[in-house]
N, CA and C atoms as a LAMMPS dump frame, in Angstrom:
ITEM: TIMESTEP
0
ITEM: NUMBER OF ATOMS
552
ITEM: BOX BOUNDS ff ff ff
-5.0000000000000000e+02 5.0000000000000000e+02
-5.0000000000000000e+02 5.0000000000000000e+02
-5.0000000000000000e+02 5.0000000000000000e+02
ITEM: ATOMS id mol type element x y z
1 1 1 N 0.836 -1.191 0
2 1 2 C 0 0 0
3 1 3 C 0.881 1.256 0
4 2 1 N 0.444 1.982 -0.57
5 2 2 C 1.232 3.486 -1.185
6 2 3 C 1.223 4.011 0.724
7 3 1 N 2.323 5.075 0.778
8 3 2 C 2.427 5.876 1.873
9 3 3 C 3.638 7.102 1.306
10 4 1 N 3.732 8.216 2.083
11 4 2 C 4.262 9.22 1.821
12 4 3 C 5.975 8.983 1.455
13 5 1 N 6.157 9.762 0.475
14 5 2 C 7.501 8.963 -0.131
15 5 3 C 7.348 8.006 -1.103
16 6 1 N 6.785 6.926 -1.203
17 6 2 C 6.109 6.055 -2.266
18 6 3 C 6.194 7.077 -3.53
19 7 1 N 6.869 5.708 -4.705
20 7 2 C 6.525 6.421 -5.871
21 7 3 C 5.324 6.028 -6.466
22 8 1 N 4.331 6.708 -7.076
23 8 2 C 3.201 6.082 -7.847
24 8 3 C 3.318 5.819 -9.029
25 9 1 N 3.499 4.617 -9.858
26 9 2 C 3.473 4.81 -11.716
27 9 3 C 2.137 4.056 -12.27
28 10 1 N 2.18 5.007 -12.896
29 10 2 C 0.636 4.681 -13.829
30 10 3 C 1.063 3.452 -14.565
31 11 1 N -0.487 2.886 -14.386
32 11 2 C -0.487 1.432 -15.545
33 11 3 C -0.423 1.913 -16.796
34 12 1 N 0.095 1.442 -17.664
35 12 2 C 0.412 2.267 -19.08
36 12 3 C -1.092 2.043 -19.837
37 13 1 N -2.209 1.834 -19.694
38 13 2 C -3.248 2.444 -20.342
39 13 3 C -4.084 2.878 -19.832
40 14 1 N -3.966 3.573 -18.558
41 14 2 C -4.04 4.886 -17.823
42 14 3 C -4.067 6.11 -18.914
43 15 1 N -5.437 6.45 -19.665
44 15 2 C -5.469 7.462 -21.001
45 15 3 C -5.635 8.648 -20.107
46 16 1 N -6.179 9.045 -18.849
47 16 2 C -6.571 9.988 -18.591
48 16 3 C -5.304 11.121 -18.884
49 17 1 N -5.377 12.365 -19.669
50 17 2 C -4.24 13.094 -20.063
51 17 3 C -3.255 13.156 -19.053
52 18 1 N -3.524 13.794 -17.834
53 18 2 C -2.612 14.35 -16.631
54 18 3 C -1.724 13.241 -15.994
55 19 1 N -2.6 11.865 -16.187
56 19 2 C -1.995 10.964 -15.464
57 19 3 C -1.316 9.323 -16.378
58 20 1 N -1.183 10.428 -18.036
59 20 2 C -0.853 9.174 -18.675
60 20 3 C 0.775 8.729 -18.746
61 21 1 N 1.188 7.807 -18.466
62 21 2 C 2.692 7.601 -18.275
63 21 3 C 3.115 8.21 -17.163
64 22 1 N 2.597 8.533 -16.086
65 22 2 C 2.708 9.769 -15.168
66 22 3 C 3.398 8.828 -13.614
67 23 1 N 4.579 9.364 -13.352
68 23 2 C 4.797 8.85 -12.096
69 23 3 C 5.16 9.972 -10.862
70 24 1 N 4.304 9.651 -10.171
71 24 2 C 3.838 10.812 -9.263
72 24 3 C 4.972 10.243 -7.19
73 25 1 N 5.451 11.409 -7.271
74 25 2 C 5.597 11.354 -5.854
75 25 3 C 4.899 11.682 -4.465
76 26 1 N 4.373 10.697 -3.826
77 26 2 C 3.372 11.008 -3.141
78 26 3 C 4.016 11.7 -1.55
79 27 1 N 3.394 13.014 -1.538
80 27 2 C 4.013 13.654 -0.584
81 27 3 C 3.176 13.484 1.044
82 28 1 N 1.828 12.875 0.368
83 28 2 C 1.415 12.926 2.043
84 28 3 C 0.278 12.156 1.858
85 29 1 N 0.054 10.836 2.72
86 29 2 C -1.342 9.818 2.658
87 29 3 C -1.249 9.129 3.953
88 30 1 N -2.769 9.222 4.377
89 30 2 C -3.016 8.503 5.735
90 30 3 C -4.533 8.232 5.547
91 31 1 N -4.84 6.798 6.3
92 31 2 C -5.923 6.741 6.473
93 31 3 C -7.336 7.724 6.807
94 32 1 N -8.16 7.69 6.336
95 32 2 C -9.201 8.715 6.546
96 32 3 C -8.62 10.53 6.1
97 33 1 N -8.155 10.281 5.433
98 33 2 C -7.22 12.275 5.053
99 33 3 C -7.039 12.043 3.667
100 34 1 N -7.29 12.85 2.938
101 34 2 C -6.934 13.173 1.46
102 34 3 C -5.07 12.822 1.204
103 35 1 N -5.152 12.43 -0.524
104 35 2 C -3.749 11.944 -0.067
105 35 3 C -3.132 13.393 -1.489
106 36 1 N -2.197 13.521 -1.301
107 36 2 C -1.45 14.619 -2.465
108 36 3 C -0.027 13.855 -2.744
109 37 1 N -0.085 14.368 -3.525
110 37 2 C 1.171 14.011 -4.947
111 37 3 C 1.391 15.466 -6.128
112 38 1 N 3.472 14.693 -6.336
113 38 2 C 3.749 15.91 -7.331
114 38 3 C 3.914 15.11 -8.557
115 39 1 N 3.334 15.386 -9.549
116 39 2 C 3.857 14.036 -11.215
117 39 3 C 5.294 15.062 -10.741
118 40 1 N 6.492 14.066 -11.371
119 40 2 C 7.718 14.236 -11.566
120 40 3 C 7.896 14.655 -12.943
121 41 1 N 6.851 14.009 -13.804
122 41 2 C 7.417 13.766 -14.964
123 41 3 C 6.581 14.302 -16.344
124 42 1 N 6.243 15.648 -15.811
125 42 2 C 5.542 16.649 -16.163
126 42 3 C 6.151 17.668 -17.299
127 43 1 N 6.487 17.67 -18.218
128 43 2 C 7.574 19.016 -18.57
129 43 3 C 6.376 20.004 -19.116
130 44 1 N 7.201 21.716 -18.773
131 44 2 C 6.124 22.555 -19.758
132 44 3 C 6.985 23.356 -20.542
133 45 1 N 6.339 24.222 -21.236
134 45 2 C 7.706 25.091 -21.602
135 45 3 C 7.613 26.321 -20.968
136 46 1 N 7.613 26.53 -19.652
137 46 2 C 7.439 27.319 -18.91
138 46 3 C 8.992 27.467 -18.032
139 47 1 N 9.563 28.539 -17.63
140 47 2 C 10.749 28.843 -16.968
141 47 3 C 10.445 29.608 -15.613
142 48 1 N 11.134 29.544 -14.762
143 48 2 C 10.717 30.06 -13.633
144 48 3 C 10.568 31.941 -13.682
145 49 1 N 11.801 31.964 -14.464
146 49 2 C 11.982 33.729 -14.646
147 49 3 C 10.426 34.064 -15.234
148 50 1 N 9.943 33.551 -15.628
149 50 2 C 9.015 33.779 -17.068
150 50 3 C 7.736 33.743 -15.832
151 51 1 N 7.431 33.45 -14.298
152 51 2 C 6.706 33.655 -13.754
153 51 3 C 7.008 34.073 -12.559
154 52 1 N 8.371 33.962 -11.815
155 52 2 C 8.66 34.797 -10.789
156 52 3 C 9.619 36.078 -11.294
157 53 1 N 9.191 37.124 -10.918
158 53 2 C 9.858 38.735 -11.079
159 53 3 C 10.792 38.414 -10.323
160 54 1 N 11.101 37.809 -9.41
161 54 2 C 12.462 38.032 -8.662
162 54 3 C 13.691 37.193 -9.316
163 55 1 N 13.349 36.112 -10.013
164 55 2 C 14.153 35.134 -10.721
165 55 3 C 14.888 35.723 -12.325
166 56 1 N 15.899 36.503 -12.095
167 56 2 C 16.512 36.935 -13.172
168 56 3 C 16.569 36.086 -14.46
169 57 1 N 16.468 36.899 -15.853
170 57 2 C 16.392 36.017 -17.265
171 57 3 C 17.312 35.218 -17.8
172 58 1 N 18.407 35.221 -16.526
173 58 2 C 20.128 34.382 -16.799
174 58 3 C 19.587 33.085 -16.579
175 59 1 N 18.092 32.915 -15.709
176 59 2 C 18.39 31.734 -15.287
177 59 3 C 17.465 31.328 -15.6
178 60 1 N 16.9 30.282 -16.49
179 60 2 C 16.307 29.876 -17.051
180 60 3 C 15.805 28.154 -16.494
181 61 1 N 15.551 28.112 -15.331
182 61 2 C 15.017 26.969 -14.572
183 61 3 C 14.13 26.447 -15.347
184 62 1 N 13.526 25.007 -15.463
185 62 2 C 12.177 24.454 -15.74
186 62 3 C 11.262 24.203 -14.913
187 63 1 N 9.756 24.417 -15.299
188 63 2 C 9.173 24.373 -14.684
189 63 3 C 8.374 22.721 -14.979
190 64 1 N 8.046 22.35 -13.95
191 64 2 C 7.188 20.939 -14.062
192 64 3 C 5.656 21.051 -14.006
193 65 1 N 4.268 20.111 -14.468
194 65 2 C 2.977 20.239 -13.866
195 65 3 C 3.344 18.966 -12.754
196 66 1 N 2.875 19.72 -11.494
197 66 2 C 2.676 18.695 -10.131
198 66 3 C 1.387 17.977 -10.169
199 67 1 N 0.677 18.493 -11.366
200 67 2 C -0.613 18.071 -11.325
201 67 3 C -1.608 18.875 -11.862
202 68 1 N -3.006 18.123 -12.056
203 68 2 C -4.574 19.162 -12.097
204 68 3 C -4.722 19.876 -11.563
205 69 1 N -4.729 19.397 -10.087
206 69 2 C -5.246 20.692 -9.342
207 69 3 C -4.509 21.365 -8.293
208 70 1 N -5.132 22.861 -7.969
209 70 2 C -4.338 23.589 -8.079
210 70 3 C -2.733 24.769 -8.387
211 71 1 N -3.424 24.756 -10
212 71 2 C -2.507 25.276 -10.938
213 71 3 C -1.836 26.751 -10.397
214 72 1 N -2.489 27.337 -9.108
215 72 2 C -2.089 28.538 -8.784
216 72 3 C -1.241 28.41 -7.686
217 73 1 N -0.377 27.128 -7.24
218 73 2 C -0.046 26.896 -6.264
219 73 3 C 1.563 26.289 -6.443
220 74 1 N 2.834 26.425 -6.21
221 74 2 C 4.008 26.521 -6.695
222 74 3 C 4.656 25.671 -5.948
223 75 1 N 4.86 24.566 -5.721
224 75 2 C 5.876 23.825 -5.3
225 75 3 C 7.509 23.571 -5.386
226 76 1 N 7.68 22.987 -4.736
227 76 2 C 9.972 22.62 -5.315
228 76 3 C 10.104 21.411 -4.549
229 77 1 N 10.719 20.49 -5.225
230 77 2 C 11.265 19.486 -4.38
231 77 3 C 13.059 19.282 -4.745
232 78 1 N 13.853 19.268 -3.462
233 78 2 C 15.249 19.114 -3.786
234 78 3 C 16.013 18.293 -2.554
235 79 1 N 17.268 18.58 -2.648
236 79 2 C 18.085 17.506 -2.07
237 79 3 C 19.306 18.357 -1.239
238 80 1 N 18.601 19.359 -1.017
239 80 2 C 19.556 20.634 -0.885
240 80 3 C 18.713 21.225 1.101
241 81 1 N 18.531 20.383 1.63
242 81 2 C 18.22 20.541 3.404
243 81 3 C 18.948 21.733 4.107
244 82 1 N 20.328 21.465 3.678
245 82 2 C 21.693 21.816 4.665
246 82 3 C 21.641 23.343 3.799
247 83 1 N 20.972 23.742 2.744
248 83 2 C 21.163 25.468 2.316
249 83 3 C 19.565 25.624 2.353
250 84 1 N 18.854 25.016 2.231
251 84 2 C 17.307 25.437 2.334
252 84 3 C 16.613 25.121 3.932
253 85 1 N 16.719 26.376 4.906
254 85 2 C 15.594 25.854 6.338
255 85 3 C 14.405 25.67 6.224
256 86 1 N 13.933 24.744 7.175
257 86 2 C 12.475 24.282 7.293
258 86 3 C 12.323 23.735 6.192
259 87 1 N 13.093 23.312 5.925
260 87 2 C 12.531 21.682 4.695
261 87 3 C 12.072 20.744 5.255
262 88 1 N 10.962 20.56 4.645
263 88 2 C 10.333 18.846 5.144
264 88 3 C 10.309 17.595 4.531
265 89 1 N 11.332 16.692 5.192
266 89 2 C 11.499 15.313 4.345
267 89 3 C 10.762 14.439 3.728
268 90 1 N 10.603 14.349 2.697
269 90 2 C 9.225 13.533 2.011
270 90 3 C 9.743 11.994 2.201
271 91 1 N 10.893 11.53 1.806
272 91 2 C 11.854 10.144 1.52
273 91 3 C 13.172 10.537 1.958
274 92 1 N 14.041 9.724 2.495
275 92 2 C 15.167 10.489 2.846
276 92 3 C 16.094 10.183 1.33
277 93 1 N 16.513 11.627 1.611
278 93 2 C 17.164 12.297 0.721
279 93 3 C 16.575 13.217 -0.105
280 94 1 N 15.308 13.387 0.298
281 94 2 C 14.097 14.124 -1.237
282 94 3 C 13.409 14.981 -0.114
283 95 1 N 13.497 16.378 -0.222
284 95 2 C 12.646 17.372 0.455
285 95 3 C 11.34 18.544 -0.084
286 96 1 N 10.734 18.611 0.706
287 96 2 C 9.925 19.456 -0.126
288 96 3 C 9.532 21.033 0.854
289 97 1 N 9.461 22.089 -0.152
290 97 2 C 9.642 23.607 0.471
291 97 3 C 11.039 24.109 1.01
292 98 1 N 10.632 24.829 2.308
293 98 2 C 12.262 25.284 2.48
294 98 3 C 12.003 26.735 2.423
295 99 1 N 13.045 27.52 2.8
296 99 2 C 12.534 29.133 3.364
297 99 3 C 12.964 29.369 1.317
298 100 1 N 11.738 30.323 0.878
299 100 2 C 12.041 30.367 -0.43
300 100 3 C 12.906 31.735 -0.545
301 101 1 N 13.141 32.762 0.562
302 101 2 C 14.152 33.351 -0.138
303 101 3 C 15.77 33.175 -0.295
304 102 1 N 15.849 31.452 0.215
305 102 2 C 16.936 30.815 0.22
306 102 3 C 16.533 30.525 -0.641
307 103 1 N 15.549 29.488 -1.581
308 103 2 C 15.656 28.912 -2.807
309 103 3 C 15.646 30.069 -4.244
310 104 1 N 15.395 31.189 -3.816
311 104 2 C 15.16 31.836 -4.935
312 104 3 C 16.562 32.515 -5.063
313 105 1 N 17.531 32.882 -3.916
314 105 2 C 18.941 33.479 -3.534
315 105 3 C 19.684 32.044 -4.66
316 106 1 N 19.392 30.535 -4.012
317 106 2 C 20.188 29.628 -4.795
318 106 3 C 19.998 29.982 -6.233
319 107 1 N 19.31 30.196 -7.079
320 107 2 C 18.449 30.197 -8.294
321 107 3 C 19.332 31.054 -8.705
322 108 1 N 18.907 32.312 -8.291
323 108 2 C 19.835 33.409 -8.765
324 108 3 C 21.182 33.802 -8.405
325 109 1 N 21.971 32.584 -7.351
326 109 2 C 23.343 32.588 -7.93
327 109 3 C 23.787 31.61 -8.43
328 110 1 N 23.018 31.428 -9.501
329 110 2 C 23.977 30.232 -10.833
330 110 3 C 23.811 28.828 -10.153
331 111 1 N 23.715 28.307 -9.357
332 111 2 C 23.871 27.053 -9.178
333 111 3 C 23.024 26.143 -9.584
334 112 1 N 23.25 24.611 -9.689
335 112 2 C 22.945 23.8 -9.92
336 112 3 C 21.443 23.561 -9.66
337 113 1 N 20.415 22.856 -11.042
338 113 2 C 19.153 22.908 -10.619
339 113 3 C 18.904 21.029 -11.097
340 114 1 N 19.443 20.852 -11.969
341 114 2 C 19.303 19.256 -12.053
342 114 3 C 19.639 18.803 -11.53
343 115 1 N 18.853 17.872 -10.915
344 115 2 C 19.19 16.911 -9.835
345 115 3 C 19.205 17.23 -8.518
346 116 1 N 18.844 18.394 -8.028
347 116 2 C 19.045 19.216 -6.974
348 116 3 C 17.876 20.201 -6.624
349 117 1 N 17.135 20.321 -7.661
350 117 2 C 15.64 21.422 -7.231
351 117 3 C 15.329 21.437 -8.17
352 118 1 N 13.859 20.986 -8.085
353 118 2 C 12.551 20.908 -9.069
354 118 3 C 11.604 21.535 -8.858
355 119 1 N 11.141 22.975 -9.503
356 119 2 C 9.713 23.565 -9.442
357 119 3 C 8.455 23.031 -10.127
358 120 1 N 7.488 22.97 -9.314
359 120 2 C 6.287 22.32 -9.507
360 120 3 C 4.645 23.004 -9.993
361 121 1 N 4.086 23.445 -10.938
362 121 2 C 2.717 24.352 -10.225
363 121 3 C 1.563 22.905 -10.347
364 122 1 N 1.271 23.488 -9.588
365 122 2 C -0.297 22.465 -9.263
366 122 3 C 0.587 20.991 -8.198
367 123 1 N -0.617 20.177 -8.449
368 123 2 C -0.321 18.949 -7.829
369 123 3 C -1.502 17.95 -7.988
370 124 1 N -1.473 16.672 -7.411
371 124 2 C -2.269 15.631 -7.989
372 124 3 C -2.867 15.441 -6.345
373 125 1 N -3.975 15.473 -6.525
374 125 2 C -5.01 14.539 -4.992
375 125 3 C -6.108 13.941 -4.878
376 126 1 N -6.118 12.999 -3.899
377 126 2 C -7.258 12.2 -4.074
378 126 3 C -8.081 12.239 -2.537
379 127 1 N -9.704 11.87 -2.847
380 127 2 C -9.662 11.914 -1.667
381 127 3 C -9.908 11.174 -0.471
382 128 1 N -10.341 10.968 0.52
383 128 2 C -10.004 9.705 1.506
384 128 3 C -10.443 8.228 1.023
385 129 1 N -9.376 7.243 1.031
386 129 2 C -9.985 6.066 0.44
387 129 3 C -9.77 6.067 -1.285
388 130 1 N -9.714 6.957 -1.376
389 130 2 C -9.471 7.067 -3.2
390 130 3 C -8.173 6.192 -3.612
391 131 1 N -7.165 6.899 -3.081
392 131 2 C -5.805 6.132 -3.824
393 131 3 C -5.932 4.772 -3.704
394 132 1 N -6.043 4.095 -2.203
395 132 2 C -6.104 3.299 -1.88
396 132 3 C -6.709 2.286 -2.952
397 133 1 N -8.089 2.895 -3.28
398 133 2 C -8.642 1.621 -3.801
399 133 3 C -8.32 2.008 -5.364
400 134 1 N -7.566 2.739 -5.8
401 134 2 C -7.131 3.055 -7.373
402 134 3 C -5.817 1.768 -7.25
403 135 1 N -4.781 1.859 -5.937
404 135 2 C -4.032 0.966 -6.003
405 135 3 C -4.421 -0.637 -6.03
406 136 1 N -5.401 -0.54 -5.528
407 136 2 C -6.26 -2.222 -5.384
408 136 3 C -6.509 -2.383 -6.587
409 137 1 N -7.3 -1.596 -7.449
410 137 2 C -7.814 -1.623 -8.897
411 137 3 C -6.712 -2.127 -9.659
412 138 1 N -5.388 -1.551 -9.383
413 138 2 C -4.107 -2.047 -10.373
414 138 3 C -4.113 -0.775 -11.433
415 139 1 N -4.52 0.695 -10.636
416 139 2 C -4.516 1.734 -11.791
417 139 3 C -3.186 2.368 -11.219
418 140 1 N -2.253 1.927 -10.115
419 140 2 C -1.03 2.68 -9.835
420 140 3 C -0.478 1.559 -9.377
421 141 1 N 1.043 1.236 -9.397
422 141 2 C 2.019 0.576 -8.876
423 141 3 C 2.442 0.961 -8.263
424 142 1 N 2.735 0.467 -7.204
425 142 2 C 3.472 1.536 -5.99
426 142 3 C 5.184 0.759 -5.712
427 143 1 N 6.221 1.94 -6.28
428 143 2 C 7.5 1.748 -6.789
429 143 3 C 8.328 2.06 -5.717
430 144 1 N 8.739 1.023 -5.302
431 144 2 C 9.782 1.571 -4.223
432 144 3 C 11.062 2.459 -4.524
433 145 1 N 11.273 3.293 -3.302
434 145 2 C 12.373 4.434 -3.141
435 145 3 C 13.507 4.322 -3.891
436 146 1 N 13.582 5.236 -4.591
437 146 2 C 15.32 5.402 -5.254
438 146 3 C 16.18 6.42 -5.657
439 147 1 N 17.134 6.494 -5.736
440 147 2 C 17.762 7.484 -5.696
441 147 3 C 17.151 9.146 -5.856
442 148 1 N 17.038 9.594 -4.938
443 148 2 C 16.539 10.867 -4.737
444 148 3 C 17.022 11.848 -5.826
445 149 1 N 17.982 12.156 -6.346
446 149 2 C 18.598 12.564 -7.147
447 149 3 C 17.92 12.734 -9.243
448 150 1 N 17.616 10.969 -8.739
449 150 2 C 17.266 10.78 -10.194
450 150 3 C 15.903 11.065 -10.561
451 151 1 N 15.45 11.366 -9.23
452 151 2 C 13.812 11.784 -9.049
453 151 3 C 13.751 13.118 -9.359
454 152 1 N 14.916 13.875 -9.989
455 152 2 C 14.929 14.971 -10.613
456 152 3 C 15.502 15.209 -11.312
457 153 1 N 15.226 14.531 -12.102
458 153 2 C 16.446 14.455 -13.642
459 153 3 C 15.798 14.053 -14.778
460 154 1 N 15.556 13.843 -16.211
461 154 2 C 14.611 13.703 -16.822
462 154 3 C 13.355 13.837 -16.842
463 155 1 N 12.958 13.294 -17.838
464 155 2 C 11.072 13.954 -18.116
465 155 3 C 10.604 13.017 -19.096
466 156 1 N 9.231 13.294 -18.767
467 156 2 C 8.23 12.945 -19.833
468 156 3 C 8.395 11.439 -19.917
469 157 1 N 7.445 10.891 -20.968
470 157 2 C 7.693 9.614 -21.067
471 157 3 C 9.118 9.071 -20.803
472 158 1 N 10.367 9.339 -21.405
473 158 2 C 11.604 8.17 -20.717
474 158 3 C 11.501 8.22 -19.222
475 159 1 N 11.113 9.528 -18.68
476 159 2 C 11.213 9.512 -17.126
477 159 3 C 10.412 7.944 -16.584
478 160 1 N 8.892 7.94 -17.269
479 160 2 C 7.941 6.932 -16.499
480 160 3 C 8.891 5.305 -16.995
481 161 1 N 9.518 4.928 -18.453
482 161 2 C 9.943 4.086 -18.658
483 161 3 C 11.01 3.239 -17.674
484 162 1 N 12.032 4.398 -17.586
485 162 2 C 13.051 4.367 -16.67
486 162 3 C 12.557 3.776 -15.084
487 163 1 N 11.772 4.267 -14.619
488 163 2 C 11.204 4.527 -13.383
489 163 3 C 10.618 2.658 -13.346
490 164 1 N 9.68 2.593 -14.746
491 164 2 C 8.923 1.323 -14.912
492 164 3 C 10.42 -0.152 -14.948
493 165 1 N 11.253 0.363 -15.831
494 165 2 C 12.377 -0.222 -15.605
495 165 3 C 13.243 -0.464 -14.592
496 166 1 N 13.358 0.497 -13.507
497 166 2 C 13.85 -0.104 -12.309
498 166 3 C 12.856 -0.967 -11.762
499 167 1 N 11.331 -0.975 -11.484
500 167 2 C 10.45 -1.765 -11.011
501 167 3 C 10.554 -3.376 -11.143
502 168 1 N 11.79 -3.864 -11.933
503 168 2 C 11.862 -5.574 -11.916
504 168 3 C 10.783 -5.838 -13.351
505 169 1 N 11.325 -7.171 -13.021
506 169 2 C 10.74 -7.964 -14.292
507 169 3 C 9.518 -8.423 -14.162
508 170 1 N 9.001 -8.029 -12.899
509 170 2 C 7.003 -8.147 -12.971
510 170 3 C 6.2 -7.23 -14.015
511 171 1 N 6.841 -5.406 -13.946
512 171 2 C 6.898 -4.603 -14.669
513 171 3 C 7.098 -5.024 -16.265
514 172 1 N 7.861 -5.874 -16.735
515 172 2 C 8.458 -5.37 -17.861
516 172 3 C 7.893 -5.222 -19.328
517 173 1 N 6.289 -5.892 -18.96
518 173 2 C 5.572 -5.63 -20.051
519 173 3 C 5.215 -4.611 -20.223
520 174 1 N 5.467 -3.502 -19.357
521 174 2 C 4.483 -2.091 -19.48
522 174 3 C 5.829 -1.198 -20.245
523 175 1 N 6.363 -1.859 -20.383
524 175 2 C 7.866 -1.194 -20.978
525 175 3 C 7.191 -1.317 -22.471
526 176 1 N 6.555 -2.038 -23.131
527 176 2 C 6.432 -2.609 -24.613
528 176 3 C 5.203 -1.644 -24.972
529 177 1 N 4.726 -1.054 -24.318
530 177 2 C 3.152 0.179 -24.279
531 177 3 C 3.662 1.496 -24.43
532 178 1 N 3.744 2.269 -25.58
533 178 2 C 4.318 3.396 -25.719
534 178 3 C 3.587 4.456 -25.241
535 179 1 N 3.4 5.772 -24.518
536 179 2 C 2.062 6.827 -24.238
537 179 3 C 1.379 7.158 -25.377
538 180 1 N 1.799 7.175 -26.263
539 180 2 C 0.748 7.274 -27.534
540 180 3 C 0.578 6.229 -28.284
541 181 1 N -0.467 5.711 -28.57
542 181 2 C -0.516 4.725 -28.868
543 181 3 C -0.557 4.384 -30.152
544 182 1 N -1.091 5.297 -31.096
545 182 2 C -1.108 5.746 -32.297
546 182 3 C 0.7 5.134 -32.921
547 183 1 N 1.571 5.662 -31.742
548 183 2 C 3.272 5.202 -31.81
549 183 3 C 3.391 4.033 -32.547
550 184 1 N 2.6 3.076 -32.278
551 184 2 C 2.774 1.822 -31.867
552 184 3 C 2.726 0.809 -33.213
């Protein structure tokens, strides 16, 4: 059963748009409470400068969809604790928030954003009892922990493949299901 930290990957004919090929990090689920998630593997062509005024045009960050709903709402997940305070550990090694005029200070002095800090808008949620029985259904796999790092590094479909590919050889037919199917 999925719990916070858990990766979620969609069964590959999972058509719904937001959640097709989509492997989502689930940031918070408990019995009887709504559960939330960020898709990882979201790309837009959206840059951070291009929506925060404080984020100079040198720096050209990517932005991810965390999800449907709430598109007005800005997330980050990184690996960066020891320069960002009040981070809260989702998986160890993988954090989420953090005082943002430390993350926006990192941003705008040049440093490293792959592999190290991921901006998010929106996010994915369900609500009490929902995931749960989507995971019973066999509409999410629930992927155990891995390298925190790589949980911010690629996109889009290779991201979910990759992800489906570490999952073992129970997985490996969902490897042969391309997201478009039309592909095929």
């Amino acid at each position: 059963m999925p719990k916070g930290g858990s990766l979620l990957v969609a069964e590959p004919f999972l058509r719904e748009e937001c959640f097709n090929h989509a492997v989502i990090l689930l940031i918070d689920h408990g019995d009887g409470y709504p559960s939330m998630g960020l898709t990882l593997n979201r790309s837009t062509d959206l840059t951070l400068d291009q929506i925060i005024d404080e984020v100079g045009p040198d720096h050209r960050v990517p932005i991810f969809v965390g999800g449907p709903v709430g598109d007005d709402r800005m997330f980050y997940l990184h690996t960066l604790p020891d320069i960002f305070d009040n981070s809260i550990e989702v998986m160890p090694g993988l954090y989420i928030g953090g005082d943002y005029g430390q993350v926006l200070e990192y941003v705008n002095e040049g440093y490293p954003t792959e592999g190290h800090l991921r901006f998010y808008v929106g996010y994915s949620g369900w609500e009490p009892g929902q995931l749960d029985e989507e995971v019973k259904n066999n509409v999410w796999a629930v992927a155990g922990n891995t390298d925190p790092r790589q949980l911010l590094t690629g996109c889009d479909d290779p991201f979910w493949h990759r992800t489906v590919k570490s999952m073992g050889e129970r997985y490996r037919g969902w490897q042969f299901h391309p997201m478009n199917l039309s592909a095929n």
